[in-house]
MDAnalysis code that builds the backbone (N, CA, C; Angstrom):
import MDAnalysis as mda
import numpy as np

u = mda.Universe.empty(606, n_residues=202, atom_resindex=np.repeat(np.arange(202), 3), trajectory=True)
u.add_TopologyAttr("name", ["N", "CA", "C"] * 202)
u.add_TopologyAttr("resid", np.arange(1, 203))
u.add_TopologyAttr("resname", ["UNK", "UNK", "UNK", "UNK", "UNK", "UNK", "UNK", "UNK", "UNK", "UNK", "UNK", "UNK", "UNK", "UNK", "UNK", "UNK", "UNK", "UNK", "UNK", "UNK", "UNK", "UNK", "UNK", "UNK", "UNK", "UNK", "UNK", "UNK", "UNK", "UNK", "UNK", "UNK", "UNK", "UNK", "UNK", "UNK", "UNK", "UNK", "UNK", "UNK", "UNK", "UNK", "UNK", "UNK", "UNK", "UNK", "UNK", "UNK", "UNK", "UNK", "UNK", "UNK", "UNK", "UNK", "UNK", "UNK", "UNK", "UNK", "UNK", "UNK", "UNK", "UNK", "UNK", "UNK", "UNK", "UNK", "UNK", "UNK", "UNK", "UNK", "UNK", "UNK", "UNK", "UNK", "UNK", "UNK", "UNK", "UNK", "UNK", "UNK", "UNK", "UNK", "UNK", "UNK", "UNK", "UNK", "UNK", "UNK", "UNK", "UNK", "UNK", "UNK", "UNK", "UNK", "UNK", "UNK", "UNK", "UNK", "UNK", "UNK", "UNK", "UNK", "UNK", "UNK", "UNK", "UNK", "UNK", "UNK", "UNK", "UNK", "UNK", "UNK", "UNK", "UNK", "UNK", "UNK", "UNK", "UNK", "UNK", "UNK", "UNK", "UNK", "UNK", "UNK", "UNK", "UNK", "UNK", "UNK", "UNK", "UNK", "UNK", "UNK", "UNK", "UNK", "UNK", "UNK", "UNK", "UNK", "UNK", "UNK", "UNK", "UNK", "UNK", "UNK", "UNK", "UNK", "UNK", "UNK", "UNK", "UNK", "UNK", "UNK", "UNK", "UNK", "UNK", "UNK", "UNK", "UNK", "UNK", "UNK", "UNK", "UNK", "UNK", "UNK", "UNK", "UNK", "UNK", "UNK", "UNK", "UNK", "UNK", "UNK", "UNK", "UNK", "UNK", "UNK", "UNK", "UNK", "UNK", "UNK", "UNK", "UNK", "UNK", "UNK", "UNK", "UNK", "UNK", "UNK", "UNK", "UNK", "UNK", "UNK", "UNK", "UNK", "UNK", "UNK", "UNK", "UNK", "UNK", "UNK", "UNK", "UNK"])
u.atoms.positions = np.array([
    [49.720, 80.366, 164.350],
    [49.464, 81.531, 165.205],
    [49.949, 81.284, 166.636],
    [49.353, 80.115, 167.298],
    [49.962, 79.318, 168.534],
    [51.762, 79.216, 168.686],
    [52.327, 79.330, 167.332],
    [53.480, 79.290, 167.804],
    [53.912, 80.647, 167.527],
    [53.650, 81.566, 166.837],
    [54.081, 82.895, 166.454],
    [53.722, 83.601, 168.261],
    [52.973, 83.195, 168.914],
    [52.426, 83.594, 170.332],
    [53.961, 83.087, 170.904],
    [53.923, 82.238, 171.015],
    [55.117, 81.701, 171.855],
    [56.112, 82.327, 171.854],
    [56.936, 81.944, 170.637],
    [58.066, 82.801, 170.108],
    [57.733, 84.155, 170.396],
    [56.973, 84.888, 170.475],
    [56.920, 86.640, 171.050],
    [57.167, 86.580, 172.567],
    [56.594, 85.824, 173.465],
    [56.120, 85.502, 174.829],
    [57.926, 84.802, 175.059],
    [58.451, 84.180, 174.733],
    [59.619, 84.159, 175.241],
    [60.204, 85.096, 174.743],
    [60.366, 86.238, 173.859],
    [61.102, 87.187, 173.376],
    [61.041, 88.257, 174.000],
    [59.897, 88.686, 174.585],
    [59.634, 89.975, 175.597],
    [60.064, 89.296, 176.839],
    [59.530, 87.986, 177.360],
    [60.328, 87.664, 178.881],
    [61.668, 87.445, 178.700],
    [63.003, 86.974, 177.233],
    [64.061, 87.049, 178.029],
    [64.585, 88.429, 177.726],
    [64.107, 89.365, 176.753],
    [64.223, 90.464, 176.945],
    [64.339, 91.603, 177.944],
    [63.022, 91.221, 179.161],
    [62.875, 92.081, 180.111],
    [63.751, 91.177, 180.948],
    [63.908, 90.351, 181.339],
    [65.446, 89.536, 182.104],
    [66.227, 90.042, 181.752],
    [66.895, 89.968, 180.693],
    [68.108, 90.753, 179.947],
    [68.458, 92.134, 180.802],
    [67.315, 92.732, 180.138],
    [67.336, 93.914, 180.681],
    [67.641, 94.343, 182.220],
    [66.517, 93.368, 183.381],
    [66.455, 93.700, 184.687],
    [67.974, 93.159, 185.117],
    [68.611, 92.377, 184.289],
    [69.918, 91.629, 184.900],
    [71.206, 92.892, 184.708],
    [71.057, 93.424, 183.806],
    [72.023, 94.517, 182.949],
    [72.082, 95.679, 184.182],
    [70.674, 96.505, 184.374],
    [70.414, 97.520, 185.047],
    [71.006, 97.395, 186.510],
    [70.351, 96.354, 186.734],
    [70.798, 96.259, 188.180],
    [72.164, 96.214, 189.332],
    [73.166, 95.220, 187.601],
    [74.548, 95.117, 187.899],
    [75.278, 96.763, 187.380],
    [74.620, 97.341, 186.557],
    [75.007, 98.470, 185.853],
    [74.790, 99.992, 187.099],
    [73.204, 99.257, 188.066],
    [73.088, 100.750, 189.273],
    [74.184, 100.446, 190.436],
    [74.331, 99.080, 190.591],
    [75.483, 98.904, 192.002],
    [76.701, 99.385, 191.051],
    [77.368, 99.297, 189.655],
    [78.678, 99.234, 189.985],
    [78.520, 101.333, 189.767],
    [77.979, 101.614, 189.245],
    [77.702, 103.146, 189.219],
    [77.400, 103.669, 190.702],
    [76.548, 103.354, 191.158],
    [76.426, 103.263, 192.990],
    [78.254, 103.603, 193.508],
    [78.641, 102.466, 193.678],
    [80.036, 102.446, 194.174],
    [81.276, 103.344, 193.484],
    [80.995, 103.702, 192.217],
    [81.643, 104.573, 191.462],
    [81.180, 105.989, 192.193],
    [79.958, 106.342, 192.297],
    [79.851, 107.605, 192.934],
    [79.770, 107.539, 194.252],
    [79.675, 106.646, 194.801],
    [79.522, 106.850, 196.292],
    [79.869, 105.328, 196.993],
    [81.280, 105.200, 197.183],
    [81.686, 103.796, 197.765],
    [81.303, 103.355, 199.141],
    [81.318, 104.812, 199.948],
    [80.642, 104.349, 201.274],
    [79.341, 104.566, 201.403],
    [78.503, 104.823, 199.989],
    [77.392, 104.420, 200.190],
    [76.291, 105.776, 201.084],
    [77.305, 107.033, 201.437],
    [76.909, 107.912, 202.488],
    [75.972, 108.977, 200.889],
    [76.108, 108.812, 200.126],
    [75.382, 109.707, 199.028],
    [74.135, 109.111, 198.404],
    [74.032, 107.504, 199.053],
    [72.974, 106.821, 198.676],
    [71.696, 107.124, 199.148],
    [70.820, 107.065, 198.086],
    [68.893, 107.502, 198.632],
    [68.296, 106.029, 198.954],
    [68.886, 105.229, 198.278],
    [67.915, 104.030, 198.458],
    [67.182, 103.555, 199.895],
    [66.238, 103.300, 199.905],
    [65.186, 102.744, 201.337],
    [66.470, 102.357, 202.566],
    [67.056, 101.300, 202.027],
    [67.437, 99.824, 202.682],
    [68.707, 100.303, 203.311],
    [69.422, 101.909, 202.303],
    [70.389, 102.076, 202.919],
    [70.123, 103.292, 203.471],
    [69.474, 104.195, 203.271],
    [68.807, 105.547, 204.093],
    [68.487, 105.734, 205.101],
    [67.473, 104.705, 205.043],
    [66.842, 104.643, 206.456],
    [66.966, 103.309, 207.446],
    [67.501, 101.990, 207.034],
    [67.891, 100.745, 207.855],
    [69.673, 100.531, 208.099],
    [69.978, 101.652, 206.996],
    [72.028, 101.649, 207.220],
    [72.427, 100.104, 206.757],
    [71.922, 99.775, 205.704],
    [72.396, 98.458, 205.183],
    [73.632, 98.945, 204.546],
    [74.660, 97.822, 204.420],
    [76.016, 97.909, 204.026],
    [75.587, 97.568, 202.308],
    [77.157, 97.319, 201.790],
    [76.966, 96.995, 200.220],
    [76.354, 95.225, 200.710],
    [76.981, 94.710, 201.165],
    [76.629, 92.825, 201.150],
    [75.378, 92.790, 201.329],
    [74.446, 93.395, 202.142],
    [73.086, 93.719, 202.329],
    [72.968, 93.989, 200.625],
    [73.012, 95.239, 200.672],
    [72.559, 95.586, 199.266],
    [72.363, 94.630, 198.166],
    [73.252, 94.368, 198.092],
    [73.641, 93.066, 196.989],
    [72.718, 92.189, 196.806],
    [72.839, 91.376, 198.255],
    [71.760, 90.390, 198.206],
    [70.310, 90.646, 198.352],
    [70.171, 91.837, 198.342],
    [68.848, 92.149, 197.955],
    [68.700, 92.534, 196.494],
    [69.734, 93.291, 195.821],
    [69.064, 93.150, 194.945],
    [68.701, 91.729, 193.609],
    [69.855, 90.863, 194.205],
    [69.706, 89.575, 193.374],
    [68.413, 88.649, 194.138],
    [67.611, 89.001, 195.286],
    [66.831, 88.564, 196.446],
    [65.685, 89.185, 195.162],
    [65.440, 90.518, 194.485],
    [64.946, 91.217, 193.561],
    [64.306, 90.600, 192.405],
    [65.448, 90.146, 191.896],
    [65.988, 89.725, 190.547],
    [65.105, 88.748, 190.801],
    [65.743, 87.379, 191.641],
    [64.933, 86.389, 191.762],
    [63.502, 86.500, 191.812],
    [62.941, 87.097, 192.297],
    [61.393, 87.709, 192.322],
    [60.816, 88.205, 191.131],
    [61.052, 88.977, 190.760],
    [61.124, 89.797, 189.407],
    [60.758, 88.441, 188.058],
    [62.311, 88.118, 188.377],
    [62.116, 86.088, 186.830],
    [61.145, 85.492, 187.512],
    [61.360, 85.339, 188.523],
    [60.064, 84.237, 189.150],
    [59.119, 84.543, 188.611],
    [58.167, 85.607, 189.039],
    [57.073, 86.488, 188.780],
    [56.612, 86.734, 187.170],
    [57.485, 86.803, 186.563],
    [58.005, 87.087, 185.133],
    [57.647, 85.975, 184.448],
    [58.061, 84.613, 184.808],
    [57.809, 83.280, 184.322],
    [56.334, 82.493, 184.697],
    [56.466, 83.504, 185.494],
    [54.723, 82.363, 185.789],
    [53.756, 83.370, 185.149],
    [54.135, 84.469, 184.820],
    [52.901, 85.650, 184.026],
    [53.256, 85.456, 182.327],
    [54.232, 84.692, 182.027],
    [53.976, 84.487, 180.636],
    [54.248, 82.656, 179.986],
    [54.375, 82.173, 181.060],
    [54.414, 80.433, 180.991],
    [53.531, 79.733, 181.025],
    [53.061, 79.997, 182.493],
    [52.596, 79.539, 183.941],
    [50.721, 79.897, 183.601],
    [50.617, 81.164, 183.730],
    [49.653, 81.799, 183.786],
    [48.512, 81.198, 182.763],
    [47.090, 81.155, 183.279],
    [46.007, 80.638, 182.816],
    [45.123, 81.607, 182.721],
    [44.417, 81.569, 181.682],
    [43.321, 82.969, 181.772],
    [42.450, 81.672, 181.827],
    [40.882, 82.671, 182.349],
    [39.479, 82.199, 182.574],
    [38.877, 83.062, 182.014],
    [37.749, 82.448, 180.967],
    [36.603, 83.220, 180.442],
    [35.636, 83.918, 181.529],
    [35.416, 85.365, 181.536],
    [34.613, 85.983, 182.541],
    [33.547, 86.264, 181.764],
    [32.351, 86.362, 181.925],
    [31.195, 87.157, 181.390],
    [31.114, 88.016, 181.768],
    [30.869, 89.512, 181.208],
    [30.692, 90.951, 182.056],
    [30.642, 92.099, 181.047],
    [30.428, 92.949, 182.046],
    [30.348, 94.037, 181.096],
    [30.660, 95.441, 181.329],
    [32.181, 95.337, 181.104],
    [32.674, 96.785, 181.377],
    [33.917, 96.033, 181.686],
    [35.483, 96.976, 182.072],
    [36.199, 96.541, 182.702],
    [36.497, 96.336, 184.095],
    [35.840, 97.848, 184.935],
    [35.157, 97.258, 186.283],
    [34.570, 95.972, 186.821],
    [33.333, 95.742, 186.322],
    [32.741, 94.456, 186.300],
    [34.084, 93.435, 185.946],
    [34.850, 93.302, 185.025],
    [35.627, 92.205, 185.169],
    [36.576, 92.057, 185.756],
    [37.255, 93.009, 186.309],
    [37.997, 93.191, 187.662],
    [37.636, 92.518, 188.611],
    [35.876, 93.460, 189.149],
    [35.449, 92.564, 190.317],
    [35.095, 91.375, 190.222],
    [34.860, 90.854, 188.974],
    [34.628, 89.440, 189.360],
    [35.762, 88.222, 189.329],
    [36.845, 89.000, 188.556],
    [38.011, 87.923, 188.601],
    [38.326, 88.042, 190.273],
    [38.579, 89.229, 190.821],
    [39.333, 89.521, 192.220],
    [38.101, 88.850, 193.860],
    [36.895, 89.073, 193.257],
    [35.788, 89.075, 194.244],
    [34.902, 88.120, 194.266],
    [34.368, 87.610, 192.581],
    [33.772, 86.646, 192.338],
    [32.454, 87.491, 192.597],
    [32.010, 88.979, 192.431],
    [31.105, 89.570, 192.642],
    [31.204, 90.398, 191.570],
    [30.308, 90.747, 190.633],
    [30.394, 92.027, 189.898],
    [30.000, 93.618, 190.212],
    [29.685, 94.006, 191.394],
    [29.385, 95.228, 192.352],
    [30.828, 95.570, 193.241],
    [31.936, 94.890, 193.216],
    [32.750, 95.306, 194.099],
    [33.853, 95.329, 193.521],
    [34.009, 96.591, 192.456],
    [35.233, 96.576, 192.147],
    [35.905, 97.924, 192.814],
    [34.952, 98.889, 194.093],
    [35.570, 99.434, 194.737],
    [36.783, 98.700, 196.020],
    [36.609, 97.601, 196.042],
    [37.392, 96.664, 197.168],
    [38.572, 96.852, 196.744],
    [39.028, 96.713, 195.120],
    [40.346, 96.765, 194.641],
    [41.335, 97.712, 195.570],
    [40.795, 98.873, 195.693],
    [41.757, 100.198, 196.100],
    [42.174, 99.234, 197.538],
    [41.377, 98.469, 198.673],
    [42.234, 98.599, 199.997],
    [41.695, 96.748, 199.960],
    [41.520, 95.685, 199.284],
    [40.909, 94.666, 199.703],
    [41.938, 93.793, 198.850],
    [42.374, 92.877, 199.384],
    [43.119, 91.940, 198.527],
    [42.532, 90.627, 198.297],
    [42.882, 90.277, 196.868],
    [41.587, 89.261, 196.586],
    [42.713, 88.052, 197.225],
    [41.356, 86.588, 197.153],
    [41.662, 85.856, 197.957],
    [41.046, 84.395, 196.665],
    [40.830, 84.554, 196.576],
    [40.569, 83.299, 195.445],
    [41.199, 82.969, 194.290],
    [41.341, 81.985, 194.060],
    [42.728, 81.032, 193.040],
    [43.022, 82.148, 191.508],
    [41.791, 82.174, 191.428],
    [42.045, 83.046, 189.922],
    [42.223, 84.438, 190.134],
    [41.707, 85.293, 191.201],
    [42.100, 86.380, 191.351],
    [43.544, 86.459, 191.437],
    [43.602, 85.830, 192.647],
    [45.443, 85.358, 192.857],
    [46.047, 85.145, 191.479],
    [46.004, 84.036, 190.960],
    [46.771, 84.158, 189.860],
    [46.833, 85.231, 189.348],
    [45.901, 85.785, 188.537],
    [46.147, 87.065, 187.851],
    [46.488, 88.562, 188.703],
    [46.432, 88.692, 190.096],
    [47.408, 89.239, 190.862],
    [49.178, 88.934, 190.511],
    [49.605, 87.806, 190.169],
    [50.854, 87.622, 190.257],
    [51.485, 87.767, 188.540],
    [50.122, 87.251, 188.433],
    [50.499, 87.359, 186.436],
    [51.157, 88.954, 186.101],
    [50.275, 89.850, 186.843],
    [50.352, 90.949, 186.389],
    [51.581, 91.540, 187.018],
    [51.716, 91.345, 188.257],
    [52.434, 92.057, 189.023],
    [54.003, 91.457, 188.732],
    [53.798, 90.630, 188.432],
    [55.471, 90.129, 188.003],
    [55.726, 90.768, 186.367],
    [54.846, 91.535, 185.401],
    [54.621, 92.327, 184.454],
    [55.082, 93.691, 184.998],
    [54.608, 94.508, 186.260],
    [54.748, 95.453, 186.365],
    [55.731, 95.677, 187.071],
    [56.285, 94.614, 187.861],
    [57.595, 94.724, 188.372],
    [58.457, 94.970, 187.295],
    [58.427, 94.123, 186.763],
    [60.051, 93.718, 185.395],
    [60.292, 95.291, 184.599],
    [59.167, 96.094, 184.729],
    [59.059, 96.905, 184.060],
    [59.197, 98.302, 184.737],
    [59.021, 98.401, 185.848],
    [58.966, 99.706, 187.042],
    [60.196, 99.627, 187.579],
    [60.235, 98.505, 188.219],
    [62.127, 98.530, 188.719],
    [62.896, 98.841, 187.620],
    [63.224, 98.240, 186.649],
    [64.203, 99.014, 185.736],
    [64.233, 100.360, 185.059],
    [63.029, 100.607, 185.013],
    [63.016, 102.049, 185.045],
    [63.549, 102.656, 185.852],
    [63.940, 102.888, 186.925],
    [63.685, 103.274, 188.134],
    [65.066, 103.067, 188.309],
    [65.896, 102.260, 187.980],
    [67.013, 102.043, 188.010],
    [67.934, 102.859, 186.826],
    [66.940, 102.488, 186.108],
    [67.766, 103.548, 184.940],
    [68.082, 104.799, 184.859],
    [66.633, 105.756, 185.352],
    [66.851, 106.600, 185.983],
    [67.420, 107.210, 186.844],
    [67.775, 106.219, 188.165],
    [69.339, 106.491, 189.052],
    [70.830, 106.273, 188.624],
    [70.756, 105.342, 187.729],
    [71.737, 105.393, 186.559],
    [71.899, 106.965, 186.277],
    [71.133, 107.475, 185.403],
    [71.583, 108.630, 185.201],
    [71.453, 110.159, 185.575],
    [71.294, 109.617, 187.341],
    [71.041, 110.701, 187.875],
    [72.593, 110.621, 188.707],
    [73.000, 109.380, 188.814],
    [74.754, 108.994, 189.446],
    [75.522, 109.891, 188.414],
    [75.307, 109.553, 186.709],
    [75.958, 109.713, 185.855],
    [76.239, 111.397, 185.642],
    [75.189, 111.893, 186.276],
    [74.600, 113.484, 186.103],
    [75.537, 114.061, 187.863],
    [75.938, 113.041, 188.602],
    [76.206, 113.616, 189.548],
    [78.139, 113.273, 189.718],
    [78.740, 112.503, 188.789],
    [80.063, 111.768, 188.989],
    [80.479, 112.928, 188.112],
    [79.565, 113.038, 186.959],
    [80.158, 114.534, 185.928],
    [79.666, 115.590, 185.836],
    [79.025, 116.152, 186.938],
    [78.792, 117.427, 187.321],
    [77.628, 118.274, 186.178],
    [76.559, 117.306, 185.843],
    [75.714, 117.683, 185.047],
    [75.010, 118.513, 185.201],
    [74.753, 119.734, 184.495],
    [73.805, 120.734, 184.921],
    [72.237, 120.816, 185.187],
    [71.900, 119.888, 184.251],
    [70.467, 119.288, 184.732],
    [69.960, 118.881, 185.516],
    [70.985, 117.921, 186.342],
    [71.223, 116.649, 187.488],
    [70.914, 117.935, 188.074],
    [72.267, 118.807, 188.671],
    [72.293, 119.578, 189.639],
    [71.256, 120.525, 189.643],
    [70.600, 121.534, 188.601],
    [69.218, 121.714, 188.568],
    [68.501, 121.154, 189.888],
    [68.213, 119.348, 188.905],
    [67.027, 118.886, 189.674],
    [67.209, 119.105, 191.103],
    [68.127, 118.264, 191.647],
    [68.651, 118.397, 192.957],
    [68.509, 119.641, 193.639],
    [68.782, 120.430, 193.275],
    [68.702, 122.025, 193.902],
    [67.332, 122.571, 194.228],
    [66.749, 122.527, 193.041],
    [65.193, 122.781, 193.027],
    [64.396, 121.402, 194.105],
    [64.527, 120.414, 193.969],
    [63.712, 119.698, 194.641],
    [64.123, 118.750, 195.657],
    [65.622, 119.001, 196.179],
    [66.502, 118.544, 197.524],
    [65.609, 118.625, 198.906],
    [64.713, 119.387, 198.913],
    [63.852, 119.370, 200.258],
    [62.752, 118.181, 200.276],
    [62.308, 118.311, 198.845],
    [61.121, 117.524, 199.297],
    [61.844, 115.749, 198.748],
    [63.034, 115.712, 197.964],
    [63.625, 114.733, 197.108],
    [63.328, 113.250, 198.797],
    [64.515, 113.883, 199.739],
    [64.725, 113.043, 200.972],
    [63.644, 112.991, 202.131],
    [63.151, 111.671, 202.580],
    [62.390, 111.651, 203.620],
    [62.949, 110.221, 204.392],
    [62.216, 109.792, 205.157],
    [62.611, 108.697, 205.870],
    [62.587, 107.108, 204.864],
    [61.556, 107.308, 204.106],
    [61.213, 106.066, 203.019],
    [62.142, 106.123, 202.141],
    [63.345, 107.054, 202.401],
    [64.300, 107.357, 201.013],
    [64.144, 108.032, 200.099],
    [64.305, 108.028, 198.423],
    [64.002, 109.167, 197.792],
    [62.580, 109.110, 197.174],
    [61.842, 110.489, 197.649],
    [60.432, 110.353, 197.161],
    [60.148, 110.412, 195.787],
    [60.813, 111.083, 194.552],
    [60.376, 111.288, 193.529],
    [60.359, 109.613, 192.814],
    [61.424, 109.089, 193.100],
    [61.373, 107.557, 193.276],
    [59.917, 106.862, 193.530],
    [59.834, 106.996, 194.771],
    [58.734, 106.343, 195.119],
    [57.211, 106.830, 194.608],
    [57.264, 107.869, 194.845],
    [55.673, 108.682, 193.973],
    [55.701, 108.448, 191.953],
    [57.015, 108.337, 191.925],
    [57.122, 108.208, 190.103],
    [56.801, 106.667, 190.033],
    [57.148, 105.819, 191.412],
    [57.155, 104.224, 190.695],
    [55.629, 104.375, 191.311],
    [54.769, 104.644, 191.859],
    [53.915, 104.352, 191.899],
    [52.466, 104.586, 190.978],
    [53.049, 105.752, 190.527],
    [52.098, 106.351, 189.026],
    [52.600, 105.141, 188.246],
    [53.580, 105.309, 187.671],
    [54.103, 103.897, 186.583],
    [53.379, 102.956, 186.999],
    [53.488, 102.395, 188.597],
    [53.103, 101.110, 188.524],
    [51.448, 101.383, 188.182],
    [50.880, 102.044, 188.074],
    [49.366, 102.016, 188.840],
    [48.752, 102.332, 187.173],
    [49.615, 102.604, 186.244],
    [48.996, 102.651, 185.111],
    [49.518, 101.077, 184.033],
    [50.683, 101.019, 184.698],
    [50.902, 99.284, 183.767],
    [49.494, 98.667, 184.474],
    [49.322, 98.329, 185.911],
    [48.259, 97.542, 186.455],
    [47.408, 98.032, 185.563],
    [46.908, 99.190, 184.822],
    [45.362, 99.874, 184.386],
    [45.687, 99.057, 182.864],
    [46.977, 98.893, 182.556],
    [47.143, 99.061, 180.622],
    [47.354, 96.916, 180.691],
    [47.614, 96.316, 181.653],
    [47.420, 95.057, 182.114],
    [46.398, 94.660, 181.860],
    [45.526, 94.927, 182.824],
    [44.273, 94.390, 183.141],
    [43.174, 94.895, 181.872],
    [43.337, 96.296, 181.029],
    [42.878, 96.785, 179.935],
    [42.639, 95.465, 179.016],
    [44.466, 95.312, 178.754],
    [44.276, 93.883, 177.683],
    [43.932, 93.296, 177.893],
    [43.915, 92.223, 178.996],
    [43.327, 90.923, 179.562],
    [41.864, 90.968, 179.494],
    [41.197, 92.436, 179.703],
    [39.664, 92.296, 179.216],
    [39.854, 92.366, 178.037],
    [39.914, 92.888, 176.899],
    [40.028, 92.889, 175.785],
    [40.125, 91.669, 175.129],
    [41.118, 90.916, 175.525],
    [41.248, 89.441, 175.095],
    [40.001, 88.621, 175.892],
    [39.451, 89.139, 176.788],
    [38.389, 88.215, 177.429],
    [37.121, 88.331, 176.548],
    [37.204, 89.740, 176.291],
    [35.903, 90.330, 175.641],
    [35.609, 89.512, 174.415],
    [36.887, 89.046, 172.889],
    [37.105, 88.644, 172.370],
    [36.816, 87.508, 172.164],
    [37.084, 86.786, 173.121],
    [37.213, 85.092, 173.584],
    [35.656, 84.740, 173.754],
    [35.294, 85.780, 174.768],
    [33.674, 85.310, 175.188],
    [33.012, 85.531, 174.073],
    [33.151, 86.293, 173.017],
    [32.302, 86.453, 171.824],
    [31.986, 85.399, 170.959],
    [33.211, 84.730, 170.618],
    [33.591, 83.554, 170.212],
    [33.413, 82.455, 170.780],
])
């Protein structure tokens, strides 16, 4: 069973590598295909700070690196701890707080103790690998919708061009990665009690 675990656990991490490595080289060279000077670009870094492509670049392999990093220590690295509790609230707050009454802190309080931390990074290098490429994919084929004059593309754009651009770059971007992210964190931390719940029974 111990090794059937393994073999899955490296199969989904070089999978989602695979993947985040593909997308990323696949949104710059589509990027530069539709827009070489970069003047049609939404992204943050070039919207609103006027980063060039060499900027770009090295951020997004600056990304990447973060992303595997993050990626490797949430399915290598990473240690679970038996919690006692009862509910998934309760085990939130006590992995993050070491209190079982404060799992309202989550929304604005960042935990500070070894195991909270860890499983802060466990997860979040989970929800990265998985939100950025989305997110990329999706500009993938919103370039693809805009190099060939797609009617859908142009739709969207038309209908929601006012509220699309702001100073943070493109919002549907940012409000879509943040629902995504905020339900992997919910479907994360779901399992990890589940497997805790399990464990402590036993």
């Amino acid at each position: 069973m111990e090794k059937i675990e393994q073999f899955n656990k490296k199969t989904i991490f070089w999978f989602l590598v695979i993947i985040n490595i593909i997308l990323s080289i696949t949104d710059l060279v589509i990027t530069y295909i539709g827009s070489p000077d970069l003047s049609r670009e939404g992204n943050l870094l070039v919207y609103s700070f006027g980063f060039g492509w060499g900027s770009l670049i090295i951020t997004s392999i600056v990304f990447l690196v973060i992303i595997i990093s993050l990626l490797y220590y949430g399915y290598f690295r990473f240690n679970r701890t038996v919690i006692h509790c009862e509910g998934l609230k309760q085990y939130i707050s006590i992995l993050f707080y070491e209190r079982p009454d404060k799992f309202s802190w989550v929304f604005y309080k960042f935990p500070k103790n070894k195991i909270g931390l860890s499983y802060f990074f466990a997860c979040i290098g989970y929800v990265l690998a998985i939100v950025i490429p989305t997110g990329k994919l999706f500009a993938i084929f919103l370039w693809f919708g805009v190099i060939y004059d797609l009617n859908i593309v142009n739709l969207y754009h038309n209908n929601f061009y006012n509220i699309l651009i702001s100073p943070l770059g493109r919002n549907d971007f940012i409000i879509g990665g943040i629902i995504f992210a905020l339900f992997l964190f919910y479907h994360w931390f779901k399992k990890e009690y589940k497997i805790n719940k399990r464990v402590s029974k036993n």
